[in-house]
C-alpha positions in Angstrom: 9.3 -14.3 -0.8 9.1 -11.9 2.6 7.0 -9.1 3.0 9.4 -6.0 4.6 6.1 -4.6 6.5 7.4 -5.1 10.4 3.6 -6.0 11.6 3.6 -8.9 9.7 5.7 -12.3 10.8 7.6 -13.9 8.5 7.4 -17.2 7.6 9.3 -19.2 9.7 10.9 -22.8 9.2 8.8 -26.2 9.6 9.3 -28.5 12.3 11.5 -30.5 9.8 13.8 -28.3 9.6 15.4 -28.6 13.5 18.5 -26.3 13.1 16.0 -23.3 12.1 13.7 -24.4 14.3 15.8 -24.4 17.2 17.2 -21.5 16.2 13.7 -19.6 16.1 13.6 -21.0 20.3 17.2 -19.9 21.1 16.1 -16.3 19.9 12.3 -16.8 21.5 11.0 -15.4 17.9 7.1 -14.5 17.8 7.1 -14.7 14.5 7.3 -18.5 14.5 4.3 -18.6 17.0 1.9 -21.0 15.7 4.4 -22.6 12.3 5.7 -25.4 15.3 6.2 -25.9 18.9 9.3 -27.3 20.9 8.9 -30.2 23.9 11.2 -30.4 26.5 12.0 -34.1 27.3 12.8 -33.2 30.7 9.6 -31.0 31.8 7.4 -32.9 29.9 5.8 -29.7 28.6 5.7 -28.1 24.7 6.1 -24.5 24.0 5.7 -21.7 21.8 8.9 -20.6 19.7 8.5 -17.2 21.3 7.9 -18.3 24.9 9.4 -16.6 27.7 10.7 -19.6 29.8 14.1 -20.0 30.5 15.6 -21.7 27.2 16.2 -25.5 27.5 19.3 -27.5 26.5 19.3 -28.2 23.5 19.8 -32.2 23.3 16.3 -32.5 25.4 14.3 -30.5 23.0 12.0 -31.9 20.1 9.8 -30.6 17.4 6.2 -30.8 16.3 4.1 -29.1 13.5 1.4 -28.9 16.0 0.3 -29.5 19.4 -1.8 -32.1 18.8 1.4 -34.1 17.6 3.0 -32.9 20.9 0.8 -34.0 22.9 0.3 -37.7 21.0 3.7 -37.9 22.1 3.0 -37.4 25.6 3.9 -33.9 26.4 1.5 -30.9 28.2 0.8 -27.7 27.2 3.1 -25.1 28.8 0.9 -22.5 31.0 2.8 -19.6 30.5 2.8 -19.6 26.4 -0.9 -21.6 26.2 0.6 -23.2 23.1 -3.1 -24.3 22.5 -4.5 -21.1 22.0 -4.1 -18.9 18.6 -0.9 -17.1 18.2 -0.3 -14.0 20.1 -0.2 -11.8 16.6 -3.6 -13.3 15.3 -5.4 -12.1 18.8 -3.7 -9.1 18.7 -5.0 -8.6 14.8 -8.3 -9.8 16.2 -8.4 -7.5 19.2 -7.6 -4.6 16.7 -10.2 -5.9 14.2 -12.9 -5.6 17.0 -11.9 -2.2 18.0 -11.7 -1.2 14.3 -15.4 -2.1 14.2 -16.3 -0.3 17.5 -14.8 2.6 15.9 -16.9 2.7 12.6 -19.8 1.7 14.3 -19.3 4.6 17.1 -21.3 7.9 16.6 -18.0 9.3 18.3 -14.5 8.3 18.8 -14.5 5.7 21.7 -12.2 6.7 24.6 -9.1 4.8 24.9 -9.7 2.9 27.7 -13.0 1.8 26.3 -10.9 0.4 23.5 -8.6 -1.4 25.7 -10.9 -3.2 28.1 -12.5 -4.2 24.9 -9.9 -5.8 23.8 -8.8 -7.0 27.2 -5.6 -4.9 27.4 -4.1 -2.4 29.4 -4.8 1.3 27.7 -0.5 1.2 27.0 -0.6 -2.2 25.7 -3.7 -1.5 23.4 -2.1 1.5 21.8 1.4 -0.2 20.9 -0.7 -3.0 19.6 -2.8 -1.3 17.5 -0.2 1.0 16.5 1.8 -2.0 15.0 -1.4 -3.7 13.3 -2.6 -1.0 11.2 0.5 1.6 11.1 -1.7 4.6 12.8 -2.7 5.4 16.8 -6.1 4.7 17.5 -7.4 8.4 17.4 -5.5 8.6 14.1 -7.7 6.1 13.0 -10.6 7.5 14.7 -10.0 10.7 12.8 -9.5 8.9 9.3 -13.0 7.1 9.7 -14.9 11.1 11.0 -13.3 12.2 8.1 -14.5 9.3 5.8 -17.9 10.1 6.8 -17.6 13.7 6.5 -16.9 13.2 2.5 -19.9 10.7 2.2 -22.5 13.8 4.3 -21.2 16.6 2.6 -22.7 16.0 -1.2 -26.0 15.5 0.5 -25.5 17.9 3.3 -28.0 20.7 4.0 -24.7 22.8 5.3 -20.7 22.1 6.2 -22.3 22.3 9.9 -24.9 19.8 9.2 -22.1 17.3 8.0 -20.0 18.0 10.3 -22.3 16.6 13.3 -23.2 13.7 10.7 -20.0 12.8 10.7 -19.3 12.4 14.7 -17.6 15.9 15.2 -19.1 17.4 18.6 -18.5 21.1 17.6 -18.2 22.2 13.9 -15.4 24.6 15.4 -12.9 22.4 15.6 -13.5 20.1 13.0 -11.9 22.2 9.7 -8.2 21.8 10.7 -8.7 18.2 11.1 -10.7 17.5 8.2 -9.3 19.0 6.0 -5.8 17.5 5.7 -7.6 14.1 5.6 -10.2 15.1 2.6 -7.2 16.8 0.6 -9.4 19.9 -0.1 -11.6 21.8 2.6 -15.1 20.2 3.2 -16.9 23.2 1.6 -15.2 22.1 -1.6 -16.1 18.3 -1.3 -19.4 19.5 -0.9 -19.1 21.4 -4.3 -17.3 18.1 -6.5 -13.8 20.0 -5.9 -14.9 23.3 -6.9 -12.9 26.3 -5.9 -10.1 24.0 -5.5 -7.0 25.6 -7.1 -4.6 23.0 -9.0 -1.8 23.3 -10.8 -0.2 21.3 -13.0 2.9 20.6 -15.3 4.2 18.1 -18.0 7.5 16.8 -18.8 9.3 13.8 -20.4 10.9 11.3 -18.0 12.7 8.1 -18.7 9.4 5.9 -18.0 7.4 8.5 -20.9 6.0 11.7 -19.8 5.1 12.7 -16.2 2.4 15.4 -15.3 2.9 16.7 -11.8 -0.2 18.6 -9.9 -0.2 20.3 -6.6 -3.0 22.0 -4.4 -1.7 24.4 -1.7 -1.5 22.0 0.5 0.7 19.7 -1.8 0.9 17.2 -4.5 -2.2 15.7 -5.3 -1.2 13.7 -9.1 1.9 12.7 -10.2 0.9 10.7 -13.5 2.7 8.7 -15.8 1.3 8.8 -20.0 3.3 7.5 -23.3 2.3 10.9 -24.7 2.0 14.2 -22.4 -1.9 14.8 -23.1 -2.8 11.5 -21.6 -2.1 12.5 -18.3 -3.6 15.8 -18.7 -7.2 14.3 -19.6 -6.5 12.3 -16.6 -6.1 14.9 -14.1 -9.2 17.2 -15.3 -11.3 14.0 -15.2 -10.3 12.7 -11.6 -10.6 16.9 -10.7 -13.7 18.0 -13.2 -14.7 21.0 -11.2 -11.3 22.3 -9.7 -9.4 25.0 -11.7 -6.7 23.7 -13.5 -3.9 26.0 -14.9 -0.5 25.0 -16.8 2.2 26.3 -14.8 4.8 25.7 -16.5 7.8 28.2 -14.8 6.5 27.9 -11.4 6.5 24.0 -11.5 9.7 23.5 -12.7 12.1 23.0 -10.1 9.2 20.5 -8.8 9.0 18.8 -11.9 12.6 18.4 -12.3 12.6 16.9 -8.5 10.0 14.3 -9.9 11.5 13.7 -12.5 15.0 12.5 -10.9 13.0 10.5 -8.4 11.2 8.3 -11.4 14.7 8.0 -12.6 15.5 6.8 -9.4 12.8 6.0 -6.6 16.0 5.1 -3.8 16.3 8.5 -3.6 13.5 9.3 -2.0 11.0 12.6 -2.3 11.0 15.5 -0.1 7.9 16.9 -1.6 4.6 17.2 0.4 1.8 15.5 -0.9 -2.1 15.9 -0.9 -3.4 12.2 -0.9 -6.7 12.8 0.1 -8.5 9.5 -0.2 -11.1 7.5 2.3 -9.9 6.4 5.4 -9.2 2.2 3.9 -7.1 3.4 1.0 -5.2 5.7 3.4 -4.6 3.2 5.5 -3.4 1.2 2.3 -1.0 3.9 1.4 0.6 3.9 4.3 1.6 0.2 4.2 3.0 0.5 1.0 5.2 3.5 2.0 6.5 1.6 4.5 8.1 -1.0 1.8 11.1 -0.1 1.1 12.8 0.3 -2.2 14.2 -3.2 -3.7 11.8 -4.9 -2.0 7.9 -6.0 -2.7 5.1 -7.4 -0.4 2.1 -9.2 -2.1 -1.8 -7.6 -1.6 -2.2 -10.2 1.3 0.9 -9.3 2.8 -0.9 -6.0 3.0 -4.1 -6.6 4.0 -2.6 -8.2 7.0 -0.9 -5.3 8.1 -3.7 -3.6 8.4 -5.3 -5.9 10.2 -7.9 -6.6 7.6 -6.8 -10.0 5.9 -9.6 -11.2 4.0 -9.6 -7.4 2.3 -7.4 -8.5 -0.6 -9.3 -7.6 -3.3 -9.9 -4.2 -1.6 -5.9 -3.4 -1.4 -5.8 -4.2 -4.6 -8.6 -1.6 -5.5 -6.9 1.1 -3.3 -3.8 -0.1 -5.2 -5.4 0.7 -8.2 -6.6 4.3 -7.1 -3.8 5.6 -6.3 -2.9 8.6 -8.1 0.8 9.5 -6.6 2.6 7.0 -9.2 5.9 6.2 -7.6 6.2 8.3 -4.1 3.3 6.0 -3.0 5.1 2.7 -4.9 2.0 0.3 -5.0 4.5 -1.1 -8.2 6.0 -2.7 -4.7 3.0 -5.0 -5.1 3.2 -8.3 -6.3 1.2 -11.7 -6.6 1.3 -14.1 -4.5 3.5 -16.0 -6.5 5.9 -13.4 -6.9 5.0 -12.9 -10.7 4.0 -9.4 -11.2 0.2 -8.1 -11.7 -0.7 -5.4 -13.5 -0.1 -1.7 -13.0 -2.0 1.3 -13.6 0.6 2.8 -15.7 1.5 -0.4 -17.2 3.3 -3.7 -16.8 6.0 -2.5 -18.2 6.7 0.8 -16.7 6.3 -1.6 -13.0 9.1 -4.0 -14.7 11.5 -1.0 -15.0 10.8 0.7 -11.8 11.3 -2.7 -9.8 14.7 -3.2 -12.5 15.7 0.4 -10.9 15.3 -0.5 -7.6 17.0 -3.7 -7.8 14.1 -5.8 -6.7 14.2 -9.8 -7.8 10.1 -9.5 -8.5 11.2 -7.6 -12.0 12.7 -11.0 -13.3 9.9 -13.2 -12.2 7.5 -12.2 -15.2 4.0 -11.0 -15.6 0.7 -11.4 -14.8 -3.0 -10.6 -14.3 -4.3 -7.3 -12.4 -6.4 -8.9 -9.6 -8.6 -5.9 -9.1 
């Protein structure tokens, strides 16, 4: 199975496989950097799939898994590619890995060009690059961490202020605006477990069970799924327990119906704003699976790659887990490994239908266990 996130490769074909292989050279794929390299017979040298040199006729080219086989065989390593060294999309995860860390470690954002001769990149190249890793610019990022950190201070906090410099914010002037889109709720309310914090909130039957549907001012913050309509109530005042909740059952209903017709069919898509909220990895998280689109699935390491964090499997699979936007962020698009699907918060069988709906091939392939 392929993942549909664009910052991960896809597999490509072994060296025994010459048509595909020679195929991945003709179109100088970087996503079959480091699955094989090619030797030309009459340069002596071996390549990367992706390499820039002119393409060779075909009849002198052969195929190795690696370049230790190519060069058993006689041939050198090309010095434009450096077949030798790791594939250009692991040091570009790498690079963005260490700037990642420079970021969290930071007391404020690092400048861009700081970044970038970090990672030994031109400030242009740096940004596309870690734009395609993790899905979000580097300030974006920078932001999402400040804002992170903001949440932990405030509870403790003395004052907002007090947070805000805690958090890496120079002047507590300007941080409100931007904190406050990432925190889904202002930071005085944080501060307070969510009170003040107007939400509400309506029920209604749908063809996966019920479906509540909750909204801040600045947007959707729940859209649950229950097999009866108080489940998803009790649901929403425990993951809110200080915010007022009212039942609004007029004013929500041309939203409700909206959500509604989307569960019925997620292809559709859903203009409503939403109010995620969340800490700065399980936005990060959201994002990738937004980006899958609908008949298709990626698996919770396809993920983690994409955000440039791929030993944090079990971790997707928690922000999986947490999310509380059922269908308009589809984490249902996540399967195992194997292609079998896991478990789902809203249950196995409600991610069977959904995938059914969508017309994804994961829905036949079974069930399995929830690995968070």
């Amino acid at each position: 199975m392929t993942s549909p996130l664009s910052p991960c490769p896809l597999p490509a074909a072994p060296a025994s496989d010459p048509d595909a292989c020679w195929a991945a050279v003709a179109a100088r794929d970087p996503a079959a950097d480091g699955r094989f390299v090619y030797a030309v017979r009459t340069t002596g040298v071996y390549c990367r799939p992706g390499c820039g040199a002119r393409t060779p006729r075909r009849a002198n080219v052969s195929f190795y898994l690696t370049p230790t086989a190519a060069r058993a065989a006689g041939f050198r390593p090309c010095l434009r590619c450096r077949p030798d060294d790791p594939p250009q999309a692991q040091r570009h995860a790498e690079a963005v890995a260490r700037a990642c860390r420079l970021i969290g470690e930071a007391e404020e954002p690092p400048a861009l060009a700081a970044l970038a001769r970090a990672a030994a990149l031109s400030p242009f190249h740096f940004h596309r690059v870690f734009r395609s890793v993790t899905g979000v610019t580097p300030k974006a990022y920078a932001e999402a961490v400040r804002a992170e950190r903001l949440a932990a201070a405030l509870p403790t906090a003395g004052t907002v202020t007090e947070a805000a410099y805690a958090a890496g914010y120079g002047t507590a002037g300007r941080f409100y605006a931007a904190a406050g889109p990432r925190l889904g709720m202002s930071p005085g309310a944080v501060r307070k477990g969510g009170a003040g914090v107007a939400i509400r909130f309506s029920v209604a039957a749908c063809t996966l069970g019920f479906v509540l549907v909750a909204a801040t001012e600045r947007g959707l913050c729940a859209i649950l799924l229950g097999d009866d309509p108080e489940g998803p109530v009790r649901e929403l005042h425990a993951r809110f327990p200080r915010a007022a909740i009212t039942r609004d059952e007029a004013g929500f209903a041309a939203h409700v119906a909206e959500v509604v017709a989307f569960v019925a069919a997620p292809r559709r898509g859903l203009a409503l704003p939403l109010d995620i909220g969340g800490t700065a990895f399980q936005q990060r998280v959201w994002e990738a699976l937004r980006t899958i689109p609908a008949g298709r699935t990626a698996t919770y390491t396809d993920i983690a790659k994409c955000i440039g964090q791929p030993a944090a499997v079990r971790a997707v699979a928690l922000a999986c887990a947490a999310n509380a936007h059922a269908v308009a962020i589809p984490c249902h698009r996540v399967v195992r490994a194997d292609g079998a699907l896991s478990g789902y918060r809203w249950g196995a069988a409600r991610k069977a239908a959904l995938l059914a709906r969508e017309g994804s091939r994961a829905a036949e392939d079974g069930e399995g266990p929830d690995p968070a």
